[in-house]
N, C-alpha and C positions, 0 to 999 in steps of 0.2 A: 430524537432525530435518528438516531442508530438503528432505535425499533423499528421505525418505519421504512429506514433504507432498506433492512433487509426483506421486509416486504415486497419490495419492488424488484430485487434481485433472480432472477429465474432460477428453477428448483434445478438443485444441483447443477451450480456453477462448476467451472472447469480451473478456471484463475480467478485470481480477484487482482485489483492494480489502485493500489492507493494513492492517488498522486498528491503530493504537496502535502505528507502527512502529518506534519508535525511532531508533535511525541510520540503517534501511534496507537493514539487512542482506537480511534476506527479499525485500523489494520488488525489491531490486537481483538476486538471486538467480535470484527469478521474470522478471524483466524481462531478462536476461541468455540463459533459457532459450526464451523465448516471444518472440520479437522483433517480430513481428508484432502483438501485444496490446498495449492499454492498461494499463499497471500504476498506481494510486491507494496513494501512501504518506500516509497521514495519522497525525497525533498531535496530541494536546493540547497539548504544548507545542513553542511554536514552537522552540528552540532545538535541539530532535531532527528536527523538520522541512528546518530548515536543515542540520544534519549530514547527512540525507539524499540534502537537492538534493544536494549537492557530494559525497556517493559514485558518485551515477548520473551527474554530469558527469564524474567523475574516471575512471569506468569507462566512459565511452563509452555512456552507453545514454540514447538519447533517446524512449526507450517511456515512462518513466518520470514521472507528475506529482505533484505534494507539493499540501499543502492543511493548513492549520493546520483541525483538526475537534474537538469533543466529541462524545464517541458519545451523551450524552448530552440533546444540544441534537435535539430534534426538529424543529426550527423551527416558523414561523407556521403556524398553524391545524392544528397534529399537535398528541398527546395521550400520554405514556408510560402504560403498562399496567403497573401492578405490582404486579397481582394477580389 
């Protein structure tokens, strides 16, 4: 699955944005392949978040940034659309 996402990704991305990443397989993946890129692993819960940091420190890659997120939370003065 990995292989082919990055197939799909256009050459030489600018960011990448992991959402809902879990341990950070993908992020670390991506961040491993693009070294030069910002890579964004975010998750709702912190406790996947932190498995994260500590794949991309354990693998060397300082591309890498975690952020505890709800894709949900739009923040101050945004509005979800659900309809």
């Amino acid at each position: 699955m990995l292989e082919h996402a990055g197939k799909v990704l256009p050459e030489g991305p600018t960011r990448i944005l992991d959402l809902g990443c879990g341990p950070g397989e993908p992020a670390c993946h991506f961040a491993a392949h693009y070294t030069d890129v910002p890579v964004i692993a975010s998750d709702v819960a912190p406790a996947m978040v932190s498995l994260a940091e500590a794949r991309a420190k354990t693998k060397g890659l300082d591309n890498v940034e975690t952020m505890v997120l709800d894709m949900e939370d739009q923040g101050p003065g945004q509005r979800r659309d659900d309809g």
